[in-house]
BAMIKOL-258809 format. One record per residue (C-alpha): x, y, z; residue number from 1. Coordinates in nm, 3 decimals. Example, Ala and Ser with C-alpha at 12.3 -4.5 7.8 and 13.67 -1.06 7.14 Angstrom:
[atom [1.230 -0.450 0.780] 1]
[atom [1.367 -0.106 0.714] 2]
# end
This chain:
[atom [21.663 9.551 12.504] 1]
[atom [21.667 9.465 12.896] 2]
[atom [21.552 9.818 12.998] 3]
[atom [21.247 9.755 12.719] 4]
[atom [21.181 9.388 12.884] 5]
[atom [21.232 9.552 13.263] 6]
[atom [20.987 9.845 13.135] 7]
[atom [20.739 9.621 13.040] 8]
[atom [20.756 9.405 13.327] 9]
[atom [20.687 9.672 13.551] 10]
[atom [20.441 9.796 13.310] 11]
[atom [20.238 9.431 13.368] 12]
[atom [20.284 9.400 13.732] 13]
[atom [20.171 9.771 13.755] 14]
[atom [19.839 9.631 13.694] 15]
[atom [19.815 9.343 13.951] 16]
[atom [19.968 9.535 14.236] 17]
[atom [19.938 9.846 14.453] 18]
[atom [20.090 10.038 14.184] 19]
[atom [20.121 10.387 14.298] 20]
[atom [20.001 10.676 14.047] 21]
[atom [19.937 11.001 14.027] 22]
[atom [19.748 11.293 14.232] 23]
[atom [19.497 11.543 14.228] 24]
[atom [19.386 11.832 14.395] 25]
[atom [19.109 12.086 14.376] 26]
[atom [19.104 12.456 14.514] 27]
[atom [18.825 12.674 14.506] 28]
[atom [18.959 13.044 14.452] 29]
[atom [18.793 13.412 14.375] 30]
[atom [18.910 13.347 14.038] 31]
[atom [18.726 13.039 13.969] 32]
[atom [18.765 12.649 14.033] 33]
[atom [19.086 12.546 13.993] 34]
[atom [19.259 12.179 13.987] 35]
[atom [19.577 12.027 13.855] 36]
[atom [19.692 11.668 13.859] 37]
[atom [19.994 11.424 13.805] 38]
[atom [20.018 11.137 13.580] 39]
[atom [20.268 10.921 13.715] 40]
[atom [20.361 10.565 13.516] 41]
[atom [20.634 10.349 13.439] 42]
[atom [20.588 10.402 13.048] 43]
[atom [20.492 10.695 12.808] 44]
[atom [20.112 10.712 12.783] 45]
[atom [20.160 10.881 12.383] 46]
[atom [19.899 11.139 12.538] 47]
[atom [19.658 11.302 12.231] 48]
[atom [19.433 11.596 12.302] 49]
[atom [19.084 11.481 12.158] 50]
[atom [18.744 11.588 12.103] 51]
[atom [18.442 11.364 12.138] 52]
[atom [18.163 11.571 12.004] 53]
[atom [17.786 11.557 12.130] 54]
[atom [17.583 11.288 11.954] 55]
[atom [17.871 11.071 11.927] 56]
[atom [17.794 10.710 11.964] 57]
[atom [18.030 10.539 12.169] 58]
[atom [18.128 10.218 12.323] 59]
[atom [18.029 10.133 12.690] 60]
[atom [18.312 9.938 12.726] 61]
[atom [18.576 10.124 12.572] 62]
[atom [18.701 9.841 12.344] 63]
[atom [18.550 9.706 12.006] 64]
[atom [18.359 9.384 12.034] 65]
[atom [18.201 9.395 12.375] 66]
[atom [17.886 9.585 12.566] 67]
[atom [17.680 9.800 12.340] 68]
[atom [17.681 10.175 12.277] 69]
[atom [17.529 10.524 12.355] 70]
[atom [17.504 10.830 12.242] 71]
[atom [17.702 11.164 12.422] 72]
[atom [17.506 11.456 12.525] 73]
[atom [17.809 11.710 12.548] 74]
[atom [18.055 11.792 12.377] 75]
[atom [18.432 11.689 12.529] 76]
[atom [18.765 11.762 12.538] 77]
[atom [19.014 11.509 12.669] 78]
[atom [19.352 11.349 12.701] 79]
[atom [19.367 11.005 12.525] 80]
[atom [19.605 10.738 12.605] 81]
[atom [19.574 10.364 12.554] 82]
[atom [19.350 10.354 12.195] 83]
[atom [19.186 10.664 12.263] 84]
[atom [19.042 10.610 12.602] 85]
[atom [18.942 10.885 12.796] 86]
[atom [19.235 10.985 13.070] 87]
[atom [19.116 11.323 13.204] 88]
[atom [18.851 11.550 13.029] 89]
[atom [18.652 11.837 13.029] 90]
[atom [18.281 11.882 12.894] 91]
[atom [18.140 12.188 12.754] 92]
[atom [17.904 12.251 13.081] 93]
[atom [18.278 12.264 13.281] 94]
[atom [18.257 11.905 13.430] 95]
[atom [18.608 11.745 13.450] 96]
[atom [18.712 11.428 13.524] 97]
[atom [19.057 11.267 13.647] 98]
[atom [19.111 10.870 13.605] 99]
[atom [19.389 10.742 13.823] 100]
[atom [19.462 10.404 13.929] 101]
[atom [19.244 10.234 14.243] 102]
[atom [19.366 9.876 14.291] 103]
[atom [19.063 9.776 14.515] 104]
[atom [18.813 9.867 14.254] 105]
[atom [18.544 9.598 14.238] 106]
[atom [18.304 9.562 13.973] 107]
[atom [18.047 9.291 13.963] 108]
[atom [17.753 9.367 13.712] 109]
[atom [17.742 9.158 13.382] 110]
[atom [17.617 9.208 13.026] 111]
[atom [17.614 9.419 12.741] 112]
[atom [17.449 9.704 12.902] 113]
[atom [17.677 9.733 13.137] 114]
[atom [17.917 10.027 13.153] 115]
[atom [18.296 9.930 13.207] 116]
[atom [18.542 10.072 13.381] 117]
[atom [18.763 10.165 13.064] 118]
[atom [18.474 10.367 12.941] 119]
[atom [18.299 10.543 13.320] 120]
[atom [18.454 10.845 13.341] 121]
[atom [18.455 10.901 12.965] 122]
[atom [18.034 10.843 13.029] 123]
[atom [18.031 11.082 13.318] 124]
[atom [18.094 11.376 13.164] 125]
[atom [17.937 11.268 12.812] 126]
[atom [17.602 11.270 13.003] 127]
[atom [17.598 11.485 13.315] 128]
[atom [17.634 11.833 13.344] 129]
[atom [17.758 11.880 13.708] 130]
[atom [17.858 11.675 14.037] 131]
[atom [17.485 11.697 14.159] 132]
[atom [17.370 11.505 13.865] 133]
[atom [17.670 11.263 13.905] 134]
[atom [17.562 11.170 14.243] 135]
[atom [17.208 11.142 14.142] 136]
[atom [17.344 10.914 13.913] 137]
[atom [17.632 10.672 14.006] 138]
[atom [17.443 10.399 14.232] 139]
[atom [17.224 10.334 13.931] 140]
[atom [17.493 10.267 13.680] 141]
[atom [17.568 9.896 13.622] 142]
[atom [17.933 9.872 13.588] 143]
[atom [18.171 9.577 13.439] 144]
[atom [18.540 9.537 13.467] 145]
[atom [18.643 9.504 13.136] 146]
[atom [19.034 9.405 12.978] 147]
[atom [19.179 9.592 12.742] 148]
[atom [19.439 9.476 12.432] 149]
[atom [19.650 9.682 12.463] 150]
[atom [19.718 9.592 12.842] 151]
[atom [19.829 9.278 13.015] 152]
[atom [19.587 9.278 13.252] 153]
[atom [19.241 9.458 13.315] 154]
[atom [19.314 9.853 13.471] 155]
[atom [19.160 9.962 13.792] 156]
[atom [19.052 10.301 13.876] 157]
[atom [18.879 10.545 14.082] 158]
[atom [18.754 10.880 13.949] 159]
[atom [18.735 11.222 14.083] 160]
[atom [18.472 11.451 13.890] 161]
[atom [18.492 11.847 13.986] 162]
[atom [18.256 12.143 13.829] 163]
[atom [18.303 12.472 13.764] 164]
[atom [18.084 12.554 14.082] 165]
[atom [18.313 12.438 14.348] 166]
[atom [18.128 12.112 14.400] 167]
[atom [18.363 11.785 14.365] 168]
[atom [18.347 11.404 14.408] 169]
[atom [18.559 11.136 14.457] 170]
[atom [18.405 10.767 14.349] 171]
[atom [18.535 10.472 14.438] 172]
[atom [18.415 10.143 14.336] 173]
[atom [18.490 9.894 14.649] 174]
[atom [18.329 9.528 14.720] 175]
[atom [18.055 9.677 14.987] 176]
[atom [17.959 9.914 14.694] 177]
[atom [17.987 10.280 14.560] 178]
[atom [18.186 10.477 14.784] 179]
[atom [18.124 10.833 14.789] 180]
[atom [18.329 11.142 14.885] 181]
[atom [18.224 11.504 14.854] 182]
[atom [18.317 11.869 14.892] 183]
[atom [18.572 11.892 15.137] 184]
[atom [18.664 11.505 15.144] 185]
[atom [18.709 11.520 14.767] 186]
[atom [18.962 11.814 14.740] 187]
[atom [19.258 11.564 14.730] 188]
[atom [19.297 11.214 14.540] 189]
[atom [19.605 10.987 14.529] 190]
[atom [19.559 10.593 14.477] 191]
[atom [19.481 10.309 14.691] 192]
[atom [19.433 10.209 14.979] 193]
[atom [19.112 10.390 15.036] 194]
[atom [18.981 10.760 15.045] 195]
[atom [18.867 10.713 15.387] 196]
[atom [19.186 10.536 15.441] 197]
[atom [19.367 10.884 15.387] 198]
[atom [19.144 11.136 15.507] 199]
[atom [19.204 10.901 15.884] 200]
[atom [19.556 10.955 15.810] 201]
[atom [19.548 11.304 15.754] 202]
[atom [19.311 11.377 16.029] 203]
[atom [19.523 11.182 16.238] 204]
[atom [19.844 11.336 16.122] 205]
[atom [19.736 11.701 16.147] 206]
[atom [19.549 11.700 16.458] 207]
[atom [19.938 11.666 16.589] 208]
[atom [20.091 11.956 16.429] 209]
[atom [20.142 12.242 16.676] 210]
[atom [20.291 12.455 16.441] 211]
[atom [20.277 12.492 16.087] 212]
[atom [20.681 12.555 15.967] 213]
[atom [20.928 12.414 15.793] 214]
[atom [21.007 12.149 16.090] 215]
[atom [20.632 12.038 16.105] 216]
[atom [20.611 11.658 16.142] 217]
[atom [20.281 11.584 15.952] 218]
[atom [20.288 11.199 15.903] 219]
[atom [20.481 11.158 15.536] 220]
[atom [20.788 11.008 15.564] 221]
[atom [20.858 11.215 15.202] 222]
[atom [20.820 10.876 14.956] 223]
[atom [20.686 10.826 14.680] 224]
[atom [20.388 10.614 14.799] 225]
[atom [19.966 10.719 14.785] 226]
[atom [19.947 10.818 15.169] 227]
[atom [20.244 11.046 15.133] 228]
[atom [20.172 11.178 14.834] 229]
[atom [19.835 11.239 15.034] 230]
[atom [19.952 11.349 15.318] 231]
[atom [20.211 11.560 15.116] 232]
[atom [19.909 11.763 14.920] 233]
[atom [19.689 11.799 15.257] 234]
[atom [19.962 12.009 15.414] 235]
[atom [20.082 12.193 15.151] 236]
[atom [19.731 12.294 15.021] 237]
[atom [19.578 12.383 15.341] 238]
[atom [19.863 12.658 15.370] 239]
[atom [19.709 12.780 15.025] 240]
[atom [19.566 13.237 15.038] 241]
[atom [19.425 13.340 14.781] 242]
[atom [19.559 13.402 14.462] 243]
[atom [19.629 13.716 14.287] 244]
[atom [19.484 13.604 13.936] 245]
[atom [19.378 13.305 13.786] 246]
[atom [19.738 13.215 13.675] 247]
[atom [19.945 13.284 13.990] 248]
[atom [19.634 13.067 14.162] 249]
[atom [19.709 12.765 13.905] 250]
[atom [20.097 12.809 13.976] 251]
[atom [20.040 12.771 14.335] 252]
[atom [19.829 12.497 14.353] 253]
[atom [20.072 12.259 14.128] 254]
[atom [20.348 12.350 14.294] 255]
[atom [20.109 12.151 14.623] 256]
[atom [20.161 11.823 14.404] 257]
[atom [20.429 11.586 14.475] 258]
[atom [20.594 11.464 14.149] 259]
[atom [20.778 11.171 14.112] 260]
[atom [21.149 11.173 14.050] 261]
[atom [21.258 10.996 13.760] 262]
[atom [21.462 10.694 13.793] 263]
[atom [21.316 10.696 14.155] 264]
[atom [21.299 10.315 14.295] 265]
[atom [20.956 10.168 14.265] 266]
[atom [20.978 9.764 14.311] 267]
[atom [21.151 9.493 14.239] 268]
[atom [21.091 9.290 13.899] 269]
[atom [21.291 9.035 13.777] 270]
[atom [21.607 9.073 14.077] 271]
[atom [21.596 9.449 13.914] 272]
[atom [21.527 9.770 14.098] 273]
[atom [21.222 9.942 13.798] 274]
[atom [21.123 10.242 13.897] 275]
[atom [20.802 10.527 13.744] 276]
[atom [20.760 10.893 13.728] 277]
[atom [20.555 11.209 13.692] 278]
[atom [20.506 11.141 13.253] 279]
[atom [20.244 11.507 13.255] 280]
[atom [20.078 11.704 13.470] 281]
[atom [19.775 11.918 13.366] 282]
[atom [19.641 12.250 13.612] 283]
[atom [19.293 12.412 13.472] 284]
[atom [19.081 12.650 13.586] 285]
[atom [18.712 12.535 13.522] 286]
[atom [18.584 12.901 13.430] 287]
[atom [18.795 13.050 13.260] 288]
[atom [18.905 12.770 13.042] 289]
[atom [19.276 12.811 13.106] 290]
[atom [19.533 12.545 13.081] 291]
[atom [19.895 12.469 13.151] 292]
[atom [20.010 12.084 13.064] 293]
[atom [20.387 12.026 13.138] 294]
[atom [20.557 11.662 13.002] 295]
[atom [20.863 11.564 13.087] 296]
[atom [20.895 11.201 12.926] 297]
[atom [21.239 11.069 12.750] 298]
[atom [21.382 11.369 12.551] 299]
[atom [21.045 11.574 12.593] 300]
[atom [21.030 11.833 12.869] 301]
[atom [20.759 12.132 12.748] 302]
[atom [20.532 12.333 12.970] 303]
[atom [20.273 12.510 12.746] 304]
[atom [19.935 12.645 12.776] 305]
[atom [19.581 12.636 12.617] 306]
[atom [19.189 12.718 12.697] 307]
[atom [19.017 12.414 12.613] 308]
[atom [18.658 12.634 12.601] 309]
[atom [18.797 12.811 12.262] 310]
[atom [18.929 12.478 12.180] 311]
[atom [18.592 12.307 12.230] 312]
[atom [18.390 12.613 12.070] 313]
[atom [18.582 12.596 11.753] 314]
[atom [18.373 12.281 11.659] 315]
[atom [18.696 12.125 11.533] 316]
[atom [18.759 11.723 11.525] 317]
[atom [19.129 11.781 11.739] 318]
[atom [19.335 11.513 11.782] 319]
[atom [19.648 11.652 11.889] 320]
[atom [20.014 11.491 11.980] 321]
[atom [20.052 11.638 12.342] 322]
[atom [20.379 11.470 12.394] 323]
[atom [20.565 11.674 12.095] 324]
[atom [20.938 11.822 12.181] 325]
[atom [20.799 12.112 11.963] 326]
[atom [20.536 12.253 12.163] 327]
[atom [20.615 12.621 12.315] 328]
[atom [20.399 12.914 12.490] 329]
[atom [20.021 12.927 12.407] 330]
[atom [19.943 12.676 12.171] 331]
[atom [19.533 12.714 12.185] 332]
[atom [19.534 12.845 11.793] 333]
[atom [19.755 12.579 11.676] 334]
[atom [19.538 12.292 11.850] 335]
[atom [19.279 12.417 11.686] 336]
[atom [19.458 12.471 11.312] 337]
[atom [19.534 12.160 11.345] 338]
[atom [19.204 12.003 11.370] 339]
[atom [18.924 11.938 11.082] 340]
# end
């Protein structure tokens, strides 16, 4: 009972501080657009793999009883957590998007029309095809923050939206405005402070390297916290050749991704030491469809693999346990046996 009351403690005060959560990267390759990503919390997140199928009506806030609704242009494929909100997902055009945790997020629109930030990233895909259209896009969205129940307090986030072109954004929502990163500026995405914040750091940091070896001094001091975990990806990724296929480029890039130890110290709750970790990470490759999702949560520890394009062109209504101790090797038929 006190590691439950310490878990949720941490779980709370995750939400009102700099909590620090998860990474990703993006690598552009001969054989196709690649990207893989942490999701690092202090609790399970009872991931489901979902569909959300074009002409869907859906909530703008995320959450019964506030904002209004609108329809989805494109079909989607996502990891639900939270009541079925939209994590990280896929649409059938090959836009993905990555939610992760962005304490500074600011938010000041009102009113029903407004789109929350429990439901934006979920909206971005629903209705755009591609980063261009994204960009075109994102100054003329009102946005809310909303709370949800099943949290103590209202989330923050920042979103990073890649296509299967290459092209890739990072969007952060700060009190000056819309914040915008792109291409090369977008390739890597921890948590707060800033994205500018880190890209100083690393352009700091690795205009002293003289030497790229196992010695090299290039700013992390190997923690768990956003600018190493920054820092930590930069260096790693820029040392990236090209792969020899599509699956030996997906191994390499998530092995550029620092996880998170578990029982590794976090902060202080209570006069007790709580600590997170690395719950799932996810690596895709936006062409080819391709998929390996690893979780290592409580007795769970399962690295399989699916192609969420068959998945999505099956038509099926999936919503699929991704956090199952049963789950072995390629498991694309039985997500979609599974569905209706």
């Amino acid at each position: 009972m006190k590691k439950l009351l310490i878990a949720t403690a941490i779980a709370a005060a995750s939400f009102t501080t700099a909590s620090q959560a998860c990474t990703s990267i993006a690598w552009n390759t001969d054989f196709g657009t690649l990207t893989t990503r942490t999701n690092d919390w202090v609790e399970s997140t009872s991931p489901i793999l979902g569909t959300i199928k074009a002409g869907s009506e859906r909530l703008m806030h995320g959450v019964k009883g506030h904002g209004t609704t609108y329809e989805t242009q494109y079909d989607i494929l996502a990891i639900l957590s939270y009541g079925g909100l939209v994590h990280d997902g896929v649409n059938s055009e090959g836009l993905q998007v990555n939610t992760m945790y962005y304490a500074p997020m600011n938010m000041q629109d009102t009113g029903t029309d407004t789109i929350s930030q429990l439901a934006l990233g979920e909206y971005l895909i629903a209705n755009y095809a591609n980063v261009e259209e994204v960009v075109e896009n994102i100054q003329n969205l009102q946005t809310e923050m909303a709370s949800h129940p099943s949290l103590p307090n209202a989330p923050a986030f920042h979103w990073a939206l890649t296509d299967k072109t290459g092209d890739r954004v990072v969007i952060e929502h700060d009190k000056d405005g819309v914040s915008i990163y792109r291409g090369d500026d977008a390739m890597i995405m921890t948590n707060q402070p800033s994205q500018q914040s880190h890209i100083d750091a690393w352009n700091s940091a690795s205009g002293k390297i003289t030497k790229t070896w196992s010695e090299a001094d290039f700013g992390s001091t190997g923690n768990t916290n956003p600018r190493d975990r920054f820092l930590h990806a930069s260096y790693f990724s820029e040392q990236l050749v090209q792969p020899s296929s599509s699956v030996n480029g997906m191994m390499k890039l998530a092995t550029t991704v620092f996880r998170i130890p578990h029982d590794a110290a976090n902060r202080e709750v209570n006069g007790e030491m709580a600590g997170y970790a690395t719950e799932w990470s996810l690596t895709q490759n936006l062409n080819s469809g391709d998929a390996v999702w690893e979780y290592l949560w409580g007795d769970t520890w399962s690295n399989v693999k699916f192609n969420f394009y068959e998945v999505l062109e099956s038509g099926k209504d999936i919503h699929f346990e991704m956090d199952s101790a049963n789950l072995a090797g390629d498991i694309t038929q039985q997500i979609i046996a599974s569905g209706k």
